[in-house]
C-alpha positions in Angstrom: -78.4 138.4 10.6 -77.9 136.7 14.1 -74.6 136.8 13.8 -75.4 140.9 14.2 -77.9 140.3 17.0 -75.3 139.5 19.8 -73.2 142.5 19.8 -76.1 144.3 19.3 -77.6 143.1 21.9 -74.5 143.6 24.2 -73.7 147.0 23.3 -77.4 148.5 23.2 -78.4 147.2 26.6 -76.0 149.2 28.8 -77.0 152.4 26.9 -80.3 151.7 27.2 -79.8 151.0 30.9 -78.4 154.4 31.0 -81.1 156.4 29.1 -83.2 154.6 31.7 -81.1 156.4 34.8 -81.5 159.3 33.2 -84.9 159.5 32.4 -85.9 157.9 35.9 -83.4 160.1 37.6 -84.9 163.2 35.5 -88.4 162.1 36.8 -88.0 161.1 40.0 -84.9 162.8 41.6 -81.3 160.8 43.1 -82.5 159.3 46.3 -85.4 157.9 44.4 -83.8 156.4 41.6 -81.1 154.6 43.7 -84.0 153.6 46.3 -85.6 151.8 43.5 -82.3 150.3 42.1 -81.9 148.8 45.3 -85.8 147.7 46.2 -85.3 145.5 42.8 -82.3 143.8 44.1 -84.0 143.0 47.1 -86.5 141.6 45.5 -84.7 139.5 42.9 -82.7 138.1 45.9 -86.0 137.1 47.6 -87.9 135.7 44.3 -84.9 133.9 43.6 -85.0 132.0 46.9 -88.8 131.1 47.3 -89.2 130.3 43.7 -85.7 128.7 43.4 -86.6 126.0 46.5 -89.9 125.2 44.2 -88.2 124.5 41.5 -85.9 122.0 43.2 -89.1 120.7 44.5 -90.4 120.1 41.0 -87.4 118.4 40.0 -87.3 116.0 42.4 -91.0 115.2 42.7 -90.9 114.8 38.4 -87.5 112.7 39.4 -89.2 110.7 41.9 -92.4 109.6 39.8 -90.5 109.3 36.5 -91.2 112.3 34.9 -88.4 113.8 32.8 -87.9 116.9 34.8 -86.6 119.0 31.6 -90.1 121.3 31.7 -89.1 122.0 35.8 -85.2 122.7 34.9 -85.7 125.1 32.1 -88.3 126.7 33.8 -85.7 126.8 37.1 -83.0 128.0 34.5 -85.3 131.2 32.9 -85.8 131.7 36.6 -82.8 132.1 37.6 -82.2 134.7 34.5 -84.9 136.4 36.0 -83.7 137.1 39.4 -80.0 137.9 38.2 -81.6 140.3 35.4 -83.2 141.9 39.0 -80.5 142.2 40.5 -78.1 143.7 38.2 -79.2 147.2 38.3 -81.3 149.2 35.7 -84.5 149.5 34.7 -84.9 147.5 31.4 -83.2 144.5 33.0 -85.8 144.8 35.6 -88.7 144.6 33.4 -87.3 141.6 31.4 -87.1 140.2 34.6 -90.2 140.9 36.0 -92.0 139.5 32.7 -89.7 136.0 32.9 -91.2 136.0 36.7 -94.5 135.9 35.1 -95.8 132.0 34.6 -97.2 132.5 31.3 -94.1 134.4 30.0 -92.1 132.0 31.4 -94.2 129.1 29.6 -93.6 131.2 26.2 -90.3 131.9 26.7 -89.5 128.3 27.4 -91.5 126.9 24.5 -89.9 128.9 21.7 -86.4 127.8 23.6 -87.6 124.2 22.9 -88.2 124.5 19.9 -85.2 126.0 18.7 -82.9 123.4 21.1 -81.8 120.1 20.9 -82.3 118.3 25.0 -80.7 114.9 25.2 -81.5 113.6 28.6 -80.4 109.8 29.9 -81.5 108.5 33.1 -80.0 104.9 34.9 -80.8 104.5 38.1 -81.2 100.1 38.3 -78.1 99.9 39.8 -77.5 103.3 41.8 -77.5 103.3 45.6 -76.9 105.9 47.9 -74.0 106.1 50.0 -75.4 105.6 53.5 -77.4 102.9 51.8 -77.2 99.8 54.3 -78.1 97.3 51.9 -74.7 97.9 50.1 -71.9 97.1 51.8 -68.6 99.8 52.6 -65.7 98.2 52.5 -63.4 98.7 55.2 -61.0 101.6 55.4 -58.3 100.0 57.0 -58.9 96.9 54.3 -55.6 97.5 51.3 -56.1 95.3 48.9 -52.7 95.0 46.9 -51.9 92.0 45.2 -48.8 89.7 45.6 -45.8 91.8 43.3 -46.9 94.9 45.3 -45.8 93.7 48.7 -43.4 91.7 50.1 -42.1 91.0 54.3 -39.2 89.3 55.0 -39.7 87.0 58.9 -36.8 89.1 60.3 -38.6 92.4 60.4 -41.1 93.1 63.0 -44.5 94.7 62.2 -45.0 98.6 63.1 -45.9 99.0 66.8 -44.4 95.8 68.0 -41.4 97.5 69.9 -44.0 99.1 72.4 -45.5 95.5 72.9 -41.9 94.2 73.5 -41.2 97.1 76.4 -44.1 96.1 78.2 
């Protein structure tokens, strides 16, 4: 049975995106229709980016204190679902993407999908440091470190700039 669901799924949304068109297009004239097609993209777009920089503030505030930040991600991920369903024009899209923008929807939504997934999620952060962290040291770039069989210099040749020194 949900191996029939997919296709299913795949090839009954684009018709019913159509049937949409055409009943909205019936109802509310051309102009309209492709006014409103464009209106929800807009406001996808914008959703996306004001509750897409809160999300990243969850994460990183459940990050910071501990927390496992799996409730802020999938919540962040079933956003971003919302916004593209926005974008991408039609109507039915639209309305499942208005309902995932919704908090309780959301919350449903995300409940039944943890229920139904497996989320494996290992955090070590004893030993991390950043990389402009002063309290670790950088080696230096011009440092090589090679070890004896690598490199070899015989007395007779001189080293790379010398010649300049030696015309001075």
């Amino acid at each position: 049975m949900r191996s029939l669901l997919i296709p299913l799924i795949v090839l009954g949304l684009p018709l019913a995106e159509i049937a949409g068109f055409v009943v909205v297009g019936r109802e509310v004239g051309l102009l309209m229709t492709l006014l409103l097609v464009l209106a929800s993209a807009l406001v996808g777009v914008i959703l996306l980016r004001v509750q897409g920089f809160t999300v990243i503030r969850r994460v990183q505030e459940a990050a910071q204190t501990g927390r496992d930040p799996g409730k802020e991600v999938l919540g962040g991920a079933l956003l971003f679902v919302a916004a593209i369903l926005l974008v991408v024009p039609g109507f039915v899209s639209d309305v499942i993407g208005l309902l995932l923008f919704l908090p309780f929807v959301r919350n449903a939504v995300a409940a039944y999908l943890r229920k139904r997934m497996t989320i494996v999620g290992t955090a070590s952060g004893a030993g991390w440091h950043g990389q402009n962290d002063p309290r670790q040291p950088r080696p230096s770039p011009r440092v090589i470190d090679l070890d004896e069989g690598e490199f070899s210099r015989t007395d007779d040749e001189d080293p790379p700039g010398t010649e300049e020194r030696h015309r001075r």
